[in-house]
Rosetta silent file (secondary structure, phi, psi, omega in degrees, C-alpha in Angstrom):
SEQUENCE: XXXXXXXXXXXXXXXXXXXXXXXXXXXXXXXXXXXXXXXXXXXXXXXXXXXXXXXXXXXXXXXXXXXXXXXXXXXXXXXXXXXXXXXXX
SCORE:     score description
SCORE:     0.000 S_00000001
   1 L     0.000  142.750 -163.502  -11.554   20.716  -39.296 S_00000001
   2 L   -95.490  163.423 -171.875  -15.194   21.143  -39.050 S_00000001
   3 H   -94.949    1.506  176.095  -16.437   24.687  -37.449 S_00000001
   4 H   -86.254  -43.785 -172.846  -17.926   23.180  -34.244 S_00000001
   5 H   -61.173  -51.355  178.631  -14.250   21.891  -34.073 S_00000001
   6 H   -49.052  -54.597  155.495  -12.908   24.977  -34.824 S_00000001
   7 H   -34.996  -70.700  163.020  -14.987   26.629  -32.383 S_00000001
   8 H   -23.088  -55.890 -151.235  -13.798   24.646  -29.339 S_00000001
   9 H   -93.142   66.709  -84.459  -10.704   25.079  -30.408 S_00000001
  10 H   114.281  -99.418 -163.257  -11.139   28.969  -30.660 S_00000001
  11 H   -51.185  -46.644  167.976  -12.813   29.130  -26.778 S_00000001
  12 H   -46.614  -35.771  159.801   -9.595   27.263  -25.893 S_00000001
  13 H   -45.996  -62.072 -171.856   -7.364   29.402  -27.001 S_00000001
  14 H   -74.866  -35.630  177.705   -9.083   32.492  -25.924 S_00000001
  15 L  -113.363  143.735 -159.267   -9.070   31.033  -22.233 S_00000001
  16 L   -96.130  -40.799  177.666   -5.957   30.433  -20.165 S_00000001
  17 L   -53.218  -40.160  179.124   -8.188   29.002  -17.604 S_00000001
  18 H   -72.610  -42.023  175.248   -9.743   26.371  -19.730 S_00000001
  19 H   -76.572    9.012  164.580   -6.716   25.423  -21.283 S_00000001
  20 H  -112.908  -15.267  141.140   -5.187   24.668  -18.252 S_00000001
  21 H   -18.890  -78.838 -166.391   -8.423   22.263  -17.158 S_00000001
  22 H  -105.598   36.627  135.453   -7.675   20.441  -19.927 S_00000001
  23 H   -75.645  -74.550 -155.730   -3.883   19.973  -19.564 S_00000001
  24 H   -41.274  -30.007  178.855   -4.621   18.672  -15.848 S_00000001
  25 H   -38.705  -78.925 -164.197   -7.092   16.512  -17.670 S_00000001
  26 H   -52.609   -8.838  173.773   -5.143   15.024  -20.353 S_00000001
  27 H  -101.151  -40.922  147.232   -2.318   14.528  -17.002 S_00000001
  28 H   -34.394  -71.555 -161.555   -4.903   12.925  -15.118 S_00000001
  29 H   -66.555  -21.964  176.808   -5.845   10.768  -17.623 S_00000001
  30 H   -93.069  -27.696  170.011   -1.874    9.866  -18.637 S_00000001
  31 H   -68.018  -27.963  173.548   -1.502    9.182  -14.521 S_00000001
  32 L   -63.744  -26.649 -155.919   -3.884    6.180  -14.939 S_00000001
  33 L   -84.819  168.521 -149.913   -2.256    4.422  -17.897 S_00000001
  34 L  -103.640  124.232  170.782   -0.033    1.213  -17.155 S_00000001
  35 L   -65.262   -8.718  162.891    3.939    2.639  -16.898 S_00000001
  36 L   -69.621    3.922 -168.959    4.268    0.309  -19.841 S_00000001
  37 L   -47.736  165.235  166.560    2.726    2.911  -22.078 S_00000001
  38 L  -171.258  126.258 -169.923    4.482    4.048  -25.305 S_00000001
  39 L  -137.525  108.255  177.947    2.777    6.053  -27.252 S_00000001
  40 L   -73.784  134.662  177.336    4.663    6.823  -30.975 S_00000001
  41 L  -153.787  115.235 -150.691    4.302   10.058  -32.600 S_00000001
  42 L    49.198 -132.175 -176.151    5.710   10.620  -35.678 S_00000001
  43 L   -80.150   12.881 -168.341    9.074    8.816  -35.769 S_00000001
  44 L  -108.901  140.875  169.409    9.325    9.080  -32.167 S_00000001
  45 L  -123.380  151.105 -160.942    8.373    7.049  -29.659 S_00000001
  46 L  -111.425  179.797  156.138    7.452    8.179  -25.720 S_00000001
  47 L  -119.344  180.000 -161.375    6.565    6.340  -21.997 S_00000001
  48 H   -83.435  -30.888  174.067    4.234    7.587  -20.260 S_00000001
  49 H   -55.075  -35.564 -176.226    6.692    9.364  -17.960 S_00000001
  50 H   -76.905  -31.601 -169.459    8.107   11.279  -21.005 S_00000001
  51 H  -102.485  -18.308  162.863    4.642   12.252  -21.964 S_00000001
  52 H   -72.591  -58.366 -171.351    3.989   13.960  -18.770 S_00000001
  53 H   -85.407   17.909  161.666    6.469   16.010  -18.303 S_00000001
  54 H  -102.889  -38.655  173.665    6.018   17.164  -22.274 S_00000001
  55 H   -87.948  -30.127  173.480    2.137   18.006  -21.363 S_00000001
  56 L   -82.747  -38.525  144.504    3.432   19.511  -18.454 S_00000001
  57 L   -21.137  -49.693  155.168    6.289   21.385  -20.113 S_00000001
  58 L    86.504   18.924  164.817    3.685   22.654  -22.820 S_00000001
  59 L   -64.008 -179.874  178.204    6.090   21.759  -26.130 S_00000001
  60 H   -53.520  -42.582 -176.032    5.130   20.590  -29.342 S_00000001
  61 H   -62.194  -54.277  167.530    4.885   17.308  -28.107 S_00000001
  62 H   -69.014  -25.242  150.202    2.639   17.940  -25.248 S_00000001
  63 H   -48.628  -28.860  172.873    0.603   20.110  -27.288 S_00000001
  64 H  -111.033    2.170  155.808   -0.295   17.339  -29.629 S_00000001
  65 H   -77.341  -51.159  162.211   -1.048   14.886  -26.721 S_00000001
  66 H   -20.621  -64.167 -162.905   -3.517   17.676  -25.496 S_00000001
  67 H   -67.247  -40.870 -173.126   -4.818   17.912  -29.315 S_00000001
  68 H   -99.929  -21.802  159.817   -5.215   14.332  -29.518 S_00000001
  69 H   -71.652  -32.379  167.926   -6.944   13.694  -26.238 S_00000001
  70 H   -57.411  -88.310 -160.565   -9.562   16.619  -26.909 S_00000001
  71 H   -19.642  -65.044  177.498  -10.156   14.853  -30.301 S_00000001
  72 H   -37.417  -35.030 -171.772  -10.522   11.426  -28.428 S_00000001
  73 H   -95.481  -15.464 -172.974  -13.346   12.748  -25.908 S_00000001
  74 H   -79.252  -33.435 -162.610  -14.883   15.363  -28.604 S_00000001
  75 H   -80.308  -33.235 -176.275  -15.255   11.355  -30.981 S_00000001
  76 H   -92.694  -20.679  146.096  -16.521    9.878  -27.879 S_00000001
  77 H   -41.284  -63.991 -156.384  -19.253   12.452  -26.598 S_00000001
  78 H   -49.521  -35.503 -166.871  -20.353   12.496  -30.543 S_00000001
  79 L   124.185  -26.246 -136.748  -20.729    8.393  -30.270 S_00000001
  80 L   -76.599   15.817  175.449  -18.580    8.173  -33.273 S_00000001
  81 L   -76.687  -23.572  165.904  -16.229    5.590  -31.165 S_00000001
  82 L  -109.389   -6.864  145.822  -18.880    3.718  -31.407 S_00000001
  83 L   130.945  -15.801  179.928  -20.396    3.855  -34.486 S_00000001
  84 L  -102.596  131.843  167.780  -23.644    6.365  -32.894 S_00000001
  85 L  -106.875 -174.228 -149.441  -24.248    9.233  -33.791 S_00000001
  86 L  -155.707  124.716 -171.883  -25.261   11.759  -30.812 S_00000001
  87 L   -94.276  123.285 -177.634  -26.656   15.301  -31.876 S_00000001
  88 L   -83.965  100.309  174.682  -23.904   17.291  -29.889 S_00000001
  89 L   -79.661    0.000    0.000  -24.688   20.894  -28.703 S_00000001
C-alpha cells in the first residue's frame, strides 16, 4: 500500500462519519447492479442481495466490498482504469 493509500485509509478510520458516507456509497452503488450479480470472493460466491446486507451488517465480507470499491474509484480518479495517469491531490 502506497502512503497516499494509507493516508485515506487512516482519515477513514479516524472518522465514523466518513466511513459511513462511504458504506451508503458502496450500497448505492450495489442498488444499481442487475439482481443477476455474483460477485466471488475467495471461495465464496455472493448476489447482490447477500452483498448488501454484509455492507450493511459491517462483517468481514462487507468490509472487503467497501475496501474494494474505495480501491475501484481511488484507480479511477487516478486514470489508471484507463491507462492515464492524473496527478491526484
Amino acid at each position: 500500500m502506497n502512503p497516499q493509500d494509507q493516508k485515506y485509509n487512516d482519515a477513514i478510520k479516524n472518522d465514523p462519519e466518513l466511513r459511513e458516507q462511504l458504506k451508503q456509497l458502496v450500497l448505492e452503488r450495489l442498488n444499481v447492479m442487475p439482481s443477476s450479480l455474483r460477485v466471488a470472493i475467495g471461495d465464496s460466491s455472493f448476489s447482490k442481495n447477500d452483498l448488501i446486507g454484509h455492507v450493511k451488517e459491517g462483517d468481514d465480507i462487507g468490509k472487503q466490498m467497501i475496501q474494494m470499491d474505495l480501491e475501484f474509484l481511488r484507480d479511477l480518479v487516478s486514470g489508471a482504469i484507463y491507462g492515464v495517469n492524473f496527478a491526484v491531490i
